[in-house]
TORMITOR-144516 format. One record per residue (C-alpha): x negated, y, z negated; residue number from 1. Coordinates in nm, 3 decimals. Last residue first. Layout:
<nodes>
- X:Y:Z:NUM
...
</nodes>
This chain:
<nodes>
- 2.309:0.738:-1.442:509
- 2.232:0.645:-1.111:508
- 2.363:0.719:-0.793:507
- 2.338:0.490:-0.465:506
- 2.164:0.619:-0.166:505
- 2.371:0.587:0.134:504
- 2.298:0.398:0.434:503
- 2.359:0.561:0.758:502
- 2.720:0.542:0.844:501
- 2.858:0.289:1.106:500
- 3.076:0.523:1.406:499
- 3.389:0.442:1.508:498
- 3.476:0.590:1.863:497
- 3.566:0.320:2.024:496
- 3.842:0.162:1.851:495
- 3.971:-0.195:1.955:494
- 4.310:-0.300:1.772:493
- 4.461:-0.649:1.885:492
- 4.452:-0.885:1.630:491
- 4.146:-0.739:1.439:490
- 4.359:-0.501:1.283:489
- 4.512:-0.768:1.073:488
- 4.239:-0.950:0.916:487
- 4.091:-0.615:0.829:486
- 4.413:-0.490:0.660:485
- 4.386:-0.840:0.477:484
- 4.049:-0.834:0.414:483
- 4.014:-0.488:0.209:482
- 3.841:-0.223:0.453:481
- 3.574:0.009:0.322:480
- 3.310:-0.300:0.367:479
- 3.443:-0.317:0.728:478
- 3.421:-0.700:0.760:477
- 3.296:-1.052:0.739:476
- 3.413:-1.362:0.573:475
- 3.156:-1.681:0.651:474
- 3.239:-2.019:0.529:473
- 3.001:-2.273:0.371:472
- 3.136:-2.622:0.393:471
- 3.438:-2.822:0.430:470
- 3.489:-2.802:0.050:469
- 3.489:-2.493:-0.019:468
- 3.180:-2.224:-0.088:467
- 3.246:-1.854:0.047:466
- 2.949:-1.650:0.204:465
- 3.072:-1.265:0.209:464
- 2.965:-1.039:0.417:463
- 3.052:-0.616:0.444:462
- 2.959:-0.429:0.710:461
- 2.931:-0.093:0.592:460
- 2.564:0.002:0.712:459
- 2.427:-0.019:0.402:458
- 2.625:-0.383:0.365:457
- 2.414:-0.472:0.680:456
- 2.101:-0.369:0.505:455
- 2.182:-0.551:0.159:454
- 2.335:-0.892:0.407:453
- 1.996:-0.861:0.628:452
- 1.826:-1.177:0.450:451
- 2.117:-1.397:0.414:450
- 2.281:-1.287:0.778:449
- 1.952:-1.423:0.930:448
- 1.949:-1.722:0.726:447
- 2.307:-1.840:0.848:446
- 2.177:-1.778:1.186:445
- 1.878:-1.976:1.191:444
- 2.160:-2.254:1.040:443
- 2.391:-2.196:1.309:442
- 2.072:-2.285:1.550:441
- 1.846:-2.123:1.792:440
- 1.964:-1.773:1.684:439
- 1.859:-1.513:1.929:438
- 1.525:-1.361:1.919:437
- 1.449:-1.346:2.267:436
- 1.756:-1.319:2.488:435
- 1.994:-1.605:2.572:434
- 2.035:-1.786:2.888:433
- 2.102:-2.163:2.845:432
- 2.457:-2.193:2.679:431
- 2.594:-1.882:2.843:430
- 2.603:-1.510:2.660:429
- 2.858:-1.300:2.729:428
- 2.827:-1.088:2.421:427
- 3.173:-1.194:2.306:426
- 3.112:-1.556:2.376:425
- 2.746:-1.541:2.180:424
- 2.868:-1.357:1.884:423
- 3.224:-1.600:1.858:422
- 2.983:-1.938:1.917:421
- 2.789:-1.820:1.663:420
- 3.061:-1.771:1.422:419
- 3.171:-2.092:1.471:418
- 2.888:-2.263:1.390:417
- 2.829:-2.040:1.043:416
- 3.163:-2.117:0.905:415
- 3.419:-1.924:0.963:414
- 3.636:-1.575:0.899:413
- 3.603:-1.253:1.093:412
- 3.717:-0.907:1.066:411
- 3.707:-0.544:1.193:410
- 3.744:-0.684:1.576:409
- 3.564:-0.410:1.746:408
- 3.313:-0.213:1.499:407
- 3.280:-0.603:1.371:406
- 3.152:-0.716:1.737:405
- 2.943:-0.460:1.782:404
- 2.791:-0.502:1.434:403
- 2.756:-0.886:1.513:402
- 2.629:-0.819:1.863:401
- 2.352:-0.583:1.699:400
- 2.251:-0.880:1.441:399
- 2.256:-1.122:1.736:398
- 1.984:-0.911:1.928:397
- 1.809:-0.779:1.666:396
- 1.641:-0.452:1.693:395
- 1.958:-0.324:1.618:394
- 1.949:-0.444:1.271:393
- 1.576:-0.336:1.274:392
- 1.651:0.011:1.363:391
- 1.941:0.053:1.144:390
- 1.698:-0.052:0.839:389
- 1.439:0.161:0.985:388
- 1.674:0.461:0.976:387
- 1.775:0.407:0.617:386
- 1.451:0.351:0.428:385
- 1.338:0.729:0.641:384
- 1.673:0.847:0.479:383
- 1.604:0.741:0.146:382
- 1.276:0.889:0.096:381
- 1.336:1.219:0.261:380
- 1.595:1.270:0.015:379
- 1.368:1.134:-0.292:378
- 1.145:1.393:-0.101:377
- 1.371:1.705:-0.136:376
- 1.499:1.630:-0.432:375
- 1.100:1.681:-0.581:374
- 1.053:1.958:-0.358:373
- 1.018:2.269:-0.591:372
- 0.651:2.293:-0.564:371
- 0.599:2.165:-0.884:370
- 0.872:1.912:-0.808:369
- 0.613:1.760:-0.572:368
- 0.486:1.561:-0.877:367
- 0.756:1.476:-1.092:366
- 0.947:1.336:-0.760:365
- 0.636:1.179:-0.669:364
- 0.573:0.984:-1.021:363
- 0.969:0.888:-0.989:362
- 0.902:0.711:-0.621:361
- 0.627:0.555:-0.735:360
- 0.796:0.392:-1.090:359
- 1.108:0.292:-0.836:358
- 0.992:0.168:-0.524:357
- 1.347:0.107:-0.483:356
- 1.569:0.417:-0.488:355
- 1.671:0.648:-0.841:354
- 1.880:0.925:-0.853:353
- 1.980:1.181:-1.086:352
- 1.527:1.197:-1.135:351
- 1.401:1.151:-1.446:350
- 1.232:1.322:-1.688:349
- 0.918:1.220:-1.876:348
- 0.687:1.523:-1.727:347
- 0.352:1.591:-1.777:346
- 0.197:1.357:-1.619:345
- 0.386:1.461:-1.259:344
- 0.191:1.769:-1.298:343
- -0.131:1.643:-1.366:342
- -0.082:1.460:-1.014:341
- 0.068:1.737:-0.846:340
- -0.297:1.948:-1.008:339
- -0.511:1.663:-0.870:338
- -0.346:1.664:-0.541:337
- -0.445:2.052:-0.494:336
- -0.784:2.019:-0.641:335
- -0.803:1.711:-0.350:334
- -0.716:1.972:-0.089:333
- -0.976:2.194:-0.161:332
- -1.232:1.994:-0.195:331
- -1.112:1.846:0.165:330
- -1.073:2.152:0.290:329
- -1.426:2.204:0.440:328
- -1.490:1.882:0.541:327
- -1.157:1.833:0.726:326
- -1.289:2.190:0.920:325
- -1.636:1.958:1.014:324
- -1.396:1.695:1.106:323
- -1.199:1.881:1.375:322
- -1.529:2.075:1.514:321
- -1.749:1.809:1.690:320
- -1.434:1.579:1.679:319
- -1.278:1.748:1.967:318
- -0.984:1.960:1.936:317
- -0.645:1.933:2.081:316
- -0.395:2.177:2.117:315
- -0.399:2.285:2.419:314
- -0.354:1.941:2.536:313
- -0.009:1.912:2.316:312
- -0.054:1.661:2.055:311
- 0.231:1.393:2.071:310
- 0.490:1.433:1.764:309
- 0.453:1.218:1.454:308
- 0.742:0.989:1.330:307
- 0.690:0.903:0.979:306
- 0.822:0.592:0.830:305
- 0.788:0.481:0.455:304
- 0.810:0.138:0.365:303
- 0.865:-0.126:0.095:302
- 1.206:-0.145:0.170:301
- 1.160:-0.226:0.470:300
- 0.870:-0.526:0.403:299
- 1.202:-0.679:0.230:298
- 1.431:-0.659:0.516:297
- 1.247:-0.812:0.766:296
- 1.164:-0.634:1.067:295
- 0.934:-0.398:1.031:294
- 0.677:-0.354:1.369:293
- 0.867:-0.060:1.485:292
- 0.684:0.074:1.802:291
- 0.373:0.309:1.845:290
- 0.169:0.153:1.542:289
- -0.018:0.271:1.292:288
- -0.048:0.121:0.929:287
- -0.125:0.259:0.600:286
- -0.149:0.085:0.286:285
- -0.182:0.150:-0.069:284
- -0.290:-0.101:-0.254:283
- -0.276:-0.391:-0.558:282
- -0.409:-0.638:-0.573:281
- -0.375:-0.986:-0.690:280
- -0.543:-1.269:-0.635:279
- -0.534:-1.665:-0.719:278
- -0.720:-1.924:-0.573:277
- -0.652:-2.284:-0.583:276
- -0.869:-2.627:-0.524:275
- -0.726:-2.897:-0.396:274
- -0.878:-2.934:-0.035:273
- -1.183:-2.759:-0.090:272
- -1.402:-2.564:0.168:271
- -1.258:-2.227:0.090:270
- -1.043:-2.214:-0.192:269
- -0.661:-2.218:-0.081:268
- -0.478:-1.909:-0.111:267
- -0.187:-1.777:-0.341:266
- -0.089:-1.484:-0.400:265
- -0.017:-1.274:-0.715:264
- 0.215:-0.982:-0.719:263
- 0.101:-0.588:-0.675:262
- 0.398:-0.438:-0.584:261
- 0.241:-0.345:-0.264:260
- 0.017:-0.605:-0.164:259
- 0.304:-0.838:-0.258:258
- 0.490:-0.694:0.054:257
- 0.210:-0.675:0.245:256
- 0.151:-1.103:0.165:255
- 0.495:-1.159:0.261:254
- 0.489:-0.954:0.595:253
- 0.149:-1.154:0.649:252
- 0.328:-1.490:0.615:251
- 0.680:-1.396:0.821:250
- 0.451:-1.312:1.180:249
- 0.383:-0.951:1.198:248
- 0.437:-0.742:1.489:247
- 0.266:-0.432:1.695:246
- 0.031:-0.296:1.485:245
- -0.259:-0.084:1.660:244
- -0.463:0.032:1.308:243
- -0.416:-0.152:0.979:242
- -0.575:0.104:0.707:241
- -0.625:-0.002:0.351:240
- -0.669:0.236:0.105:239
- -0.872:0.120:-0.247:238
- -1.115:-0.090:-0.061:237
- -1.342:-0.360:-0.182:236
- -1.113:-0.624:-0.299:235
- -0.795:-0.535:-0.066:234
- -1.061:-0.561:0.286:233
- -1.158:-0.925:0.128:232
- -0.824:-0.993:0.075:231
- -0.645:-0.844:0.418:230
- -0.942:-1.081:0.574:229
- -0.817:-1.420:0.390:228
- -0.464:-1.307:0.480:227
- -0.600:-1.463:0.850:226
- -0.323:-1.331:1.130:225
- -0.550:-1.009:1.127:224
- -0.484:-0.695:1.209:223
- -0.735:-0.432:1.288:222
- -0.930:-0.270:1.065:221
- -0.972:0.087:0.963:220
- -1.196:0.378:0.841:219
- -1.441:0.060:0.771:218
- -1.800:0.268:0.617:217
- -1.576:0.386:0.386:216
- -1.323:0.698:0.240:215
- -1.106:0.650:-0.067:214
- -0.873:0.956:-0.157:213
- -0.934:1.216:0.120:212
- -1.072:0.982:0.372:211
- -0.779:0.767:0.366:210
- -0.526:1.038:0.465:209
- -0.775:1.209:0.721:208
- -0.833:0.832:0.867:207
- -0.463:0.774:0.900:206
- -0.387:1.090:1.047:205
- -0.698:1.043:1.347:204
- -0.553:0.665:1.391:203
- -0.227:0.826:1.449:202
- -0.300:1.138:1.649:201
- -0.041:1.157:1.864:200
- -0.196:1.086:2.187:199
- 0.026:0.819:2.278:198
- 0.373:0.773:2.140:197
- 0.422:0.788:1.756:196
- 0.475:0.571:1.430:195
- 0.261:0.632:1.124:194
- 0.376:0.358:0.882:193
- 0.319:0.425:0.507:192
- 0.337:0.119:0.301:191
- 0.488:0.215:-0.009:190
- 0.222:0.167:-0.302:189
- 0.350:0.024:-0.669:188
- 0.283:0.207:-0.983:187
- 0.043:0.226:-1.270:186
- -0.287:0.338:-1.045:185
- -0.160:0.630:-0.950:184
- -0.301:0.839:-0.725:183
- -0.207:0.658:-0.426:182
- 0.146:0.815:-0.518:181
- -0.002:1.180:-0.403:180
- -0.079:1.044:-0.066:179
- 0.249:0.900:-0.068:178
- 0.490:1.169:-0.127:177
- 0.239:1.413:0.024:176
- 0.295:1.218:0.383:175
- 0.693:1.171:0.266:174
- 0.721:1.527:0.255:173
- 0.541:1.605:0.582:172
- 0.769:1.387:0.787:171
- 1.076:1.538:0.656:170
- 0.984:1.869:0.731:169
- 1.018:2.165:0.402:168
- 0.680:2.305:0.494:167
- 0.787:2.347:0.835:166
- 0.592:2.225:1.161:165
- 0.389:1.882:1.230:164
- 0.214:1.835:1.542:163
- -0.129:1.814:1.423:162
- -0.207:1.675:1.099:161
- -0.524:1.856:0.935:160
- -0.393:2.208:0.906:159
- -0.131:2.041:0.767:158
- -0.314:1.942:0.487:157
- -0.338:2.295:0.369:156
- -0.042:2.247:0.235:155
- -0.179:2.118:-0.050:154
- -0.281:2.473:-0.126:153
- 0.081:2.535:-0.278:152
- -0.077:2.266:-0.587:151
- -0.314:2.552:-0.730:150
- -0.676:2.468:-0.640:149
- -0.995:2.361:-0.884:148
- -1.223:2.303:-0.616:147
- -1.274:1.884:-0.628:146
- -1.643:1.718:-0.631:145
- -1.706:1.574:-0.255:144
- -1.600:1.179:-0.240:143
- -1.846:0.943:-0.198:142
- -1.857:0.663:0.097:141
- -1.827:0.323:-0.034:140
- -2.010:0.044:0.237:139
- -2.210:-0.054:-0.037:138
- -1.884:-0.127:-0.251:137
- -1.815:0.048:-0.592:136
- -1.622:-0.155:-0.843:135
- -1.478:0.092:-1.075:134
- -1.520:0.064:-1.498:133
- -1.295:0.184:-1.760:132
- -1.273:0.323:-2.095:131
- -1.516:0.591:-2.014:130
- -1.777:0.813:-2.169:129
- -2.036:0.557:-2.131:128
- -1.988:0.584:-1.718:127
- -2.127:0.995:-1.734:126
- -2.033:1.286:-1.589:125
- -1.673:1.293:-1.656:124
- -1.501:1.592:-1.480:123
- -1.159:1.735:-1.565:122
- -0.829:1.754:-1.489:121
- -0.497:1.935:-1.609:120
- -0.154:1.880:-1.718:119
- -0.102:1.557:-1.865:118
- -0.453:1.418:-1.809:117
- -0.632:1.372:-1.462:116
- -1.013:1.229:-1.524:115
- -1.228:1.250:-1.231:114
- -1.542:1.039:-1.245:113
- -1.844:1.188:-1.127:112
- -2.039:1.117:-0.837:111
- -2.424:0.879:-0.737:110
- -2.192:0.626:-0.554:109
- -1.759:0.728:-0.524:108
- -1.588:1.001:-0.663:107
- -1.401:0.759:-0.873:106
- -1.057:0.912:-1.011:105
- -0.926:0.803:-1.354:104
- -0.534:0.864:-1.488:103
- -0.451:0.895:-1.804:102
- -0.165:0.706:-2.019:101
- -0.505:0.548:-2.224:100
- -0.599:0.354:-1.979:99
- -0.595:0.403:-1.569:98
- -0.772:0.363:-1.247:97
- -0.837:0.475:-0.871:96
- -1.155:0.453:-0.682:95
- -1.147:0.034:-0.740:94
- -1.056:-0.082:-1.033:93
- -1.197:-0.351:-1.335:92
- -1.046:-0.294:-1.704:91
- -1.379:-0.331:-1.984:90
- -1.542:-0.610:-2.158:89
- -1.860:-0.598:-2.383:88
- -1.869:-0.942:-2.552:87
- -2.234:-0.893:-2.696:86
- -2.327:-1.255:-2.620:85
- -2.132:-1.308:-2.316:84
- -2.317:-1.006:-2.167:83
- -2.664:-1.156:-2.271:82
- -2.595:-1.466:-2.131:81
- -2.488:-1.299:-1.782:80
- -2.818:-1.124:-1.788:79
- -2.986:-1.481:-1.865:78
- -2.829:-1.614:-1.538:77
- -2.900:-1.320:-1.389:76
- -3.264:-1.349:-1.468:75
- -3.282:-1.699:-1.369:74
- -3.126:-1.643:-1.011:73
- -3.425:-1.408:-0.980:72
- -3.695:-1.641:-1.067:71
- -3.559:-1.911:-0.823:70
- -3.557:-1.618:-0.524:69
- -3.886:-1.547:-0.638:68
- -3.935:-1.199:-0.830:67
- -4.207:-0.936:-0.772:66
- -4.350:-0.697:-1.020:65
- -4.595:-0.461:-0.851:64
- -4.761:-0.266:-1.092:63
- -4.739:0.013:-1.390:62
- -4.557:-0.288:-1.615:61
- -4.249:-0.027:-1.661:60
- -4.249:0.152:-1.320:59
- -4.257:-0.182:-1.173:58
- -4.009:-0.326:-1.353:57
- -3.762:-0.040:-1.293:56
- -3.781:-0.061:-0.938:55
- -3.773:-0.432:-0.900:54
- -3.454:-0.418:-1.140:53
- -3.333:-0.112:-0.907:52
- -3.397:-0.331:-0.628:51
- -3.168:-0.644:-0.772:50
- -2.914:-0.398:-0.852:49
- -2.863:-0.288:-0.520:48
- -2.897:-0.664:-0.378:47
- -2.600:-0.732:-0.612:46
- -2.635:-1.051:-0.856:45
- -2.500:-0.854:-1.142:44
- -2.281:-0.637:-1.022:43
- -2.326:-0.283:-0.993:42
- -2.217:0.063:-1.154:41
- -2.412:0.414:-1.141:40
- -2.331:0.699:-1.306:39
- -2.494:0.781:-1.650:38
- -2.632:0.518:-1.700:37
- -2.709:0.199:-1.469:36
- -2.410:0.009:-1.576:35
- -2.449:-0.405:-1.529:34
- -2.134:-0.600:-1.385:33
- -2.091:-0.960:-1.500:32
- -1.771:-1.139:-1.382:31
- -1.617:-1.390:-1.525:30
- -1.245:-1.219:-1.535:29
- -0.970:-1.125:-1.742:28
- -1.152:-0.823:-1.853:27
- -1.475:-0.755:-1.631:26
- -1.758:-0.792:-1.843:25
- -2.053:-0.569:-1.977:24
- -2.407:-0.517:-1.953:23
- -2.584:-0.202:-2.017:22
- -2.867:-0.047:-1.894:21
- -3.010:0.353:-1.961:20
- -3.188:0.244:-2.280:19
- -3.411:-0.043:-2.088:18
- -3.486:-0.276:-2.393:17
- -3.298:-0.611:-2.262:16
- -3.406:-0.563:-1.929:15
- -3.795:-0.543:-2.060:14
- -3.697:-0.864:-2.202:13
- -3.540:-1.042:-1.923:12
- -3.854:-0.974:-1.746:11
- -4.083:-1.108:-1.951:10
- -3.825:-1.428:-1.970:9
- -3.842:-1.460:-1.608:8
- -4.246:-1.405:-1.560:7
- -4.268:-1.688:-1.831:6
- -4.016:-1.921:-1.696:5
- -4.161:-1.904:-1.349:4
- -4.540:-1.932:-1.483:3
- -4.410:-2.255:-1.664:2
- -4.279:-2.380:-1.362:1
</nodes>
């Protein structure tokens, strides 16, 4: 034992007196991370770090200096001691931070750090010169060093996404929307859904997109109904990639939604029964799928939709010489970002208009507005928010009865019973044979109209839950119609060629 403590103390001593180590915290945190100067980053306790110890000891002593598992859990123990005593502490991130009202790119193992000020960029060689730290996993790939590129060569990225025409397409705007909003670490991350049939290039899309801010071992995962997985993927990754989504039961929409924004969850510790765990992260995320997984109102709002177009045979290349060409522009490309993003830093203004998502959808406006598309995208943006709330109203059976039935009547007025048994005798419906999805209960449909009311009221239909004494009671109607004139034409008027509007955006002073 007293050999242990010996070889454990020599060692913690050499440690102590290597020059190119240092020891620091992670704020708000017990973690111990060690700094392997000028670029190099690990936790303490890391096998990576544990071989550059055995390294470094060996080169120091001239011979073989092995530790014991024991003797090695005593080092870090003391390493940790030493980084309580000097009280080092710096902000944790992974690829993408900020401090200072600056913005901090990782390049990834054995790279620079890319530091994007208001109007320009520039390369920090070394971790000492930062007021930050990144958590790098093993699995990390690195990112190439940026060309310095003027922000029209972003456009170059459609080179990479097949299918895609016009530099002024929907689609494309809200792809450099949010590939340039994963750039910024001091704003929530719209999920970006890449819908499509077959063939068109989803999964490739997704990995370009990911591989050009935060590429890994993982290019994408499939879902998972454990949230404990979506963690572990969040603490390591900076883009997360859900491949092949068809659905989401109502705990994982949650859970994406605070994924965004960047709200706590809660999980239960492993192995305990009482216990808690907190998290919070933070990420962009992009998910494929070939229908419309979104159906509750609050993941829609935190998403951006982009069709893409099936890749014509002719078209298609094979991965021997598609990813050796993403190679090529990928420097490129990222100059291009980093010049939108020092662009958007230099501006304070703010858009006439502004949607949810606010802080990202203001950085992007600032940003693409140095190609003169900043009211272009907020556009974009609000129509893609639009379409999947009309998809996911008619999505649902008794939520497209209820429109049906209010583009018919104009009006209704009862409690939530009552209206059910109005939906389901004007659809036809009998007491046994009801699609999938209908309301079990007036209750299930009560909650229904609660959580689509903001994306029927887009639509025009207008609902109102009154409080009396016999119970809740349900008013609904033409949102451009007062009641009365509503009450009225539903007596016998049935027009067929009304049409609901999309939702509008609404204007802000």
């Amino acid at each position: 034992m007293a050999k242990d403590k010996s070889r454990t103390v020599k060692a913690l001593k050499a440690l102590e007196e290597a020059q190119e180590l240092r020891l620091w915290r992670a704020r708000g945190t017990p973690q111990v991370f060690a700094d392997v100067l000028p670029r190099d980053s690990y936790p303490v306790g890391d096998e990576r770090f544990l071989h550059w110890v055995l390294r470094y000891l060996w080169e120091k002593e001239g011979e073989a200096f092995l530790l014991r598992p024991e003797e090695w859990r005593m080092v870090q123990d003391g390493l940790r001691a030493l980084a309580l005593r000097d009280g080092v502490e710096y902000p944790l991130f992974v690829r993408v931070g900020g401090a200072e009202g600056e913005i901090f790119w990782d390049l990834g193992p054995g790279q620079p750090v890319v530091k994007i000020y208001p109007g320009g960029w520039e390369l920090v060689d070394s971790l000492d010169r930062l007021p930050l730290r990144f958590l790098r996993s093993a699995y990390m790939h690195p990112l190439p060093v940026p060309e310095r590129a003027s922000p029209e060569e972003v456009f170059l990225l459609r080179e990479l996404i097949p299918g895609m025409s016009g530099e002024g397409e929907e689609n494309f705007l809200l792809l450099l929307g949010w590939l340039l909003g994963t750039l910024n670490p001091e704003a929530p991350y719209p999920i970006l859904l890449l819908k499509g049939e077959r063939g068109a290039g989803k999964t490739t899309t997704a990995r370009v997109l990911k591989g050009l801010v935060d590429p890994h071992q993982v290019a994408s995962m499939a879902p998972s109904p454990d949230l404990r997985d979506l963690m572990v993927a969040a603490r390591w990754s900076h883009v997360l990639v859900l491949d092949n989504v068809s659905n989401f039961n109502q705990a994982m929409a949650d859970a994406l939604c605070r994924m965004a924004t960047g709200e706590a969850l809660y999980l239960r510790r492993l192995y305990t029964d009482y216990q808690e765990e907190v998290v919070t992260y933070r990420r962009p995320l992009v998910m494929t799928s070939v229908v419309d997984p979104m159906s509750q109102p609050d993941l829609i709002d935190r998403t951006l939709s982009v069709e893409l177009q099936r890749v014509p045979d002719t078209e298609r290349l094979p991965e021997a010489e598609f990813w050796p060409r993403v190679e090529q522009l990928r420097p490129r490309i990222m100059g291009a970002l980093l010049a939108l993003a020092a662009h958007a830093l230099s501006r304070t203004d703010i858009p006439p208009f502004v949607p949810r998502m606010a802080d990202f959808a203001v950085f992007a406006w600032r940003g693409l507005s140095a190609l003169g598309l900043g009211d272009a995208f907020l556009d974009a943006y609000e129509r893609s928010r639009g379409l999947l709330e009309v998809a996911a109203i008619y999505d649902n059976p008794a939520l497209s009865v209820l429109v049906d039935y209010i583009r018919r009547k104009f009006y209704f007025r009862g409690t939530a019973p009552e209206l059910l048994e109005e939906l389901e005798l004007f659809a036809g419906y009998s007491k046994t044979a009801k699609p999938w999805g209908w309301p079990s209960s007036p209750r299930a449909l009560g909650n229904l109209l609660a959580r689509f009311r903001g994306s029927l009221l887009a639509l025009g239909i207008r609902l109102d839950r009154i409080h009396t004494r016999e119970g809740n009671v349900w008013e609904v109607f033409l949102a451009g119609e007062k009641k009365e004139e509503g009450a009225a034409q539903s007596e016998n008027v049935v027009q067929d060629d009304f049409e609901l509007p999309l939702p509008k955006r609404a204007a802000t002073s």
